[in-house]
C-alpha positions in Angstrom: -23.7 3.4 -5.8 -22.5 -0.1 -4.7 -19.4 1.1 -2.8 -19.3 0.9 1.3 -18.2 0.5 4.4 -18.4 -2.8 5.6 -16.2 -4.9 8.2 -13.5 -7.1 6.8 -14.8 -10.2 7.2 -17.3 -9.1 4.8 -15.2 -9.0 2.1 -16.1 -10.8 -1.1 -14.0 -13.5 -0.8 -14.3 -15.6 -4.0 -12.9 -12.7 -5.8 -8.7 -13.2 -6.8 -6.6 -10.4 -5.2 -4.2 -9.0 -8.4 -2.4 -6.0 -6.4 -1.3 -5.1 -2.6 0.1 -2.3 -1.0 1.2 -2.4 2.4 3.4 -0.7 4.8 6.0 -3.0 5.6 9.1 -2.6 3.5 9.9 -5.7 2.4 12.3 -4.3 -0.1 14.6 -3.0 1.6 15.0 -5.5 4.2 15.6 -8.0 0.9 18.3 -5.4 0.4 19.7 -5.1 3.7 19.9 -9.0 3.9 21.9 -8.9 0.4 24.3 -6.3 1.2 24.9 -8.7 4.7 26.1 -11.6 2.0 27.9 -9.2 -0.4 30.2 -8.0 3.3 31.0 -11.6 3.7 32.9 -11.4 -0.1 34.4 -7.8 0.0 36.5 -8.5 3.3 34.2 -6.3 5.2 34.5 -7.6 9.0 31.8 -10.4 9.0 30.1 -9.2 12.0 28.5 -6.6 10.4 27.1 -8.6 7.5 25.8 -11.3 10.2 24.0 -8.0 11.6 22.6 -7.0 8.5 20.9 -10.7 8.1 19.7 -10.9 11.3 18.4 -7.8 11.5 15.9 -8.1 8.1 15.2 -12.0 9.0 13.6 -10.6 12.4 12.1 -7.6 10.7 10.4 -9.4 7.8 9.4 -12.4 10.4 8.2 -10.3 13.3 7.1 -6.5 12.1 3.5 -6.8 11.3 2.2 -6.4 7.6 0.0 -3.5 7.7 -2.2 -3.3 4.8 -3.4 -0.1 3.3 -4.9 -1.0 0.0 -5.8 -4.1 -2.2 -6.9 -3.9 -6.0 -9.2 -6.7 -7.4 -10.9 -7.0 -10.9 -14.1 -4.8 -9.9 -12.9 -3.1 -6.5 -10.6 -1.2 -4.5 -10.5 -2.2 -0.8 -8.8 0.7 1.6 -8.1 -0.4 4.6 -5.9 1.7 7.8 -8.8 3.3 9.4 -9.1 4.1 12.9 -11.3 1.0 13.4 -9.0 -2.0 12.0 -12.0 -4.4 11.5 -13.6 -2.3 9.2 -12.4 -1.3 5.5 -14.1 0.9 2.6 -15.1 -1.1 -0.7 -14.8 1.0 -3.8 -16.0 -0.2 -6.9 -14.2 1.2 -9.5 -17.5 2.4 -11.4 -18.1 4.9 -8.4 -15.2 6.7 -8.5 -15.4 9.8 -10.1 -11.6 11.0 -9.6 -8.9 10.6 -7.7 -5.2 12.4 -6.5 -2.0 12.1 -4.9 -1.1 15.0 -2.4 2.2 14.9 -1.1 3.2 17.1 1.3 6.0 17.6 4.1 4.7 15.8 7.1 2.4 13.0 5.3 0.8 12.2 1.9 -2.5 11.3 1.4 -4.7 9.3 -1.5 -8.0 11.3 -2.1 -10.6 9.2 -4.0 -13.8 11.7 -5.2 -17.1 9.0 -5.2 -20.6 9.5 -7.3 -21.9 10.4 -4.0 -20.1 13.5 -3.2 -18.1 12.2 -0.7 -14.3 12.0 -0.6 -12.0 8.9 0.7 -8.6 9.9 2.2 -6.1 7.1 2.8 -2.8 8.2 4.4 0.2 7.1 1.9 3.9 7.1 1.9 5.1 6.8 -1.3 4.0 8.7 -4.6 5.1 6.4 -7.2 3.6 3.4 -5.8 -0.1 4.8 -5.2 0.2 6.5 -8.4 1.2 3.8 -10.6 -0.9 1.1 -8.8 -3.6 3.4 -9.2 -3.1 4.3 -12.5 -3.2 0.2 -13.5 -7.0 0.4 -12.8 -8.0 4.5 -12.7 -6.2 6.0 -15.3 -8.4 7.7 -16.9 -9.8 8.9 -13.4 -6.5 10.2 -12.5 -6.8 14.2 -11.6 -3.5 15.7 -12.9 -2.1 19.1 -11.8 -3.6 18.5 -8.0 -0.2 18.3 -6.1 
């Protein structure tokens, strides 16, 4: 088994990154800054739009990005462990399953390696994990585990 923890300036780092996932929501400060615009059009009082762009610009410039998992051609890295300087390398060969457990107070990603052991990364959303996981594990994917 080639998977392990290793610290993150380890990393391979001629390999090309294809997916992300991190924590900040990007998204929906895009969407806050639009909706600022659109008040300036529909008479809304401008304050509040100016707000509204103000408030994403400093969240997208200043919130950190917190990165919880990156997919490349071969790998998985999971990052968000107690120890930021260290991150778990998953080949994709050494994973036997995986599942998405949602639940009331947090979701988690469970990843089932060769080995016997089991990764758990704390998640947020269920159609993200899933389909970014499903891009590269699909056939891994253990259905009916909710």
């Amino acid at each position: 088994m080639k998977s392990k923890e290793l610290k993150t300036y380890n990393l391979p780092a001629d390999d090309l990154l294809i997916s992300r996932i991190d924590a900040k929501p990007n998204v929906i400060f895009l969407f806050l800054m639009l909706l600022g615009f659109l008040s300036f059009l529909f008479k809304i009082p401008s304050l509040y739009g100016t707000m509204m762009i103000v408030t994403s610009i400093m969240a997208m410039a200043y919130m950190p990005r917190v990165v919880l998992i990156e997919f490349y051609q071969d790998y998985l890295v999971l990052y968000n462990r107690a120890d930021k300087k260290n991150c778990f390398l998953i080949y994709y060969e050494d994973v036997v399953s995986w599942h998405y457990k949602w639940g009331t107070n947090r979701d988690y990603l469970y990843i089932e390696m060769k080995d016997g052991t089991t990764e758990r990364l704390e998640a947020f959303s269920k159609t993200l994990f899933e389909s970014s996981m499903n891009r590269f594990l699909k056939e891994k994917h253990l259905k009916g585990n909710r």
